[in-house]
N, C-alpha and C positions, 0 to 999 in steps of 0.2 A: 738161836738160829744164826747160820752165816751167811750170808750172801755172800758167793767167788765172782759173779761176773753179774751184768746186766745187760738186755737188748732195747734198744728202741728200735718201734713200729711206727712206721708209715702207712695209713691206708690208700691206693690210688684206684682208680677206675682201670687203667689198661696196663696190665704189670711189662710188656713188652716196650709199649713206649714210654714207660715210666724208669722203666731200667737202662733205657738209652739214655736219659738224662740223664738221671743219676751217678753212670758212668761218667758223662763230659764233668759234671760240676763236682764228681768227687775224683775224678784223674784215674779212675784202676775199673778192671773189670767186675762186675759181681757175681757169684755163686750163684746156681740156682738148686737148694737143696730140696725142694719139694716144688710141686705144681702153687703154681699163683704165687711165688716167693721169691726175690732174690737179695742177696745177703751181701755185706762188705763187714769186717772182721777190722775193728782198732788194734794198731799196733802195741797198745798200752794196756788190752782189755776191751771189753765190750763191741757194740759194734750196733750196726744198725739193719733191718727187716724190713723192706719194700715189701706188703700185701696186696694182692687183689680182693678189694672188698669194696664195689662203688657204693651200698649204702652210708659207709663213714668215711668215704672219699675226700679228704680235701680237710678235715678235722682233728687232724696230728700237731702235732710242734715237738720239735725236736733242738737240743744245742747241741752242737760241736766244740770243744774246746781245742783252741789252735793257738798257733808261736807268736803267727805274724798277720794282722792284720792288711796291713798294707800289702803283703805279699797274695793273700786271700782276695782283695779287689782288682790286683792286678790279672790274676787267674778267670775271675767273673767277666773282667771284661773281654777277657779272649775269647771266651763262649758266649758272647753275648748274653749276658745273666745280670742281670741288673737289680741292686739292691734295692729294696722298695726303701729303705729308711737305716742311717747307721747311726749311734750315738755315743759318744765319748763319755764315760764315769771314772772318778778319782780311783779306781782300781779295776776295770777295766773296759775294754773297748769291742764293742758290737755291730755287728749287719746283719740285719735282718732279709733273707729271701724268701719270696714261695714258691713253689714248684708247680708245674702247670693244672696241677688238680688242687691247688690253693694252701696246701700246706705248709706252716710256718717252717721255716729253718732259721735260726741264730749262729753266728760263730761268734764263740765270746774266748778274744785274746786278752788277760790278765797282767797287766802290769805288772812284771815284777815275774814271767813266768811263773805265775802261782795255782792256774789252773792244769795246765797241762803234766803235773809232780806227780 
C-alpha cells in the first residue's frame, strides 16, 4: 500500500467561527468543500480539515512543520494568539497553541531545516 498524501482533523464546536480563526492564525483563506468542513491545502502536500463535531470538540492535536520559528511568534503575536508553552530541543524548536475549542497545535521548526524537505 502507498500512501500519496495525508489530512489532519480538527474537531470544533462552531465551524463558522472556528474558520475565522483558523484563517487569522494560518494567514489564507479556507475552502469549504462540504457542509460542517473547511479545508487549507499544504504547499508541500497534505493539509489540514476544520470539522464540526462538538462531541470531540477540542480533542485534536495537530503539528505543523515550519522554516521559522521566530518568524511564527512574531505572526501569533499580531493576532493576539499567545503560546501556551514553547520549548527548545537539540534538533528542534516548538510552540505550542490551542485554539478556542482547546485543541492542541505545535509548530515544530527543525534545526537544520530538516522537517520542512
Amino acid at each position: 500500500m502507498t500512501i500519496h498524501n495525508v489530512l489532519a482533523e480538527v474537531f470544533v464546536r462552531d465551524i463558522e467561527a472556528a474558520t475565522a480563526w483558523y484563517e487569522r492564525l494560518l494567514g489564507t483563506k479556507g475552502s469549504q468543500p462540504m457542509e460542517k468542513l473547511s479545508e487549507w491545502k499544504s504547499p508541500g502536500g497534505g493539509g489540514l480539515q476544520v470539522y464540526a463535531d462538538p462531541a470531540r470538540a477540542g480533542s485534536s492535536a495537530v503539528t505543523f512543520a515550519i522554516k521559522d520559528l521566530k518568524e511564527l511568534l512574531a505572526h501569533l503575536r499580531s493576532i493576539q494568539v499567545e503560546p501556551t508553552r514553547t520549548q527548545e530541543g537539540d534538533s528542534v524548536s516548538l510552540a505550542f497553541v490551542q485554539d478556542p475549542d482547546g485543541n492542541q497545535l505545535v509548530f515544530a521548526a527543525a534545526h537544520g531545516d530538516k522537517l520542512t524537505k
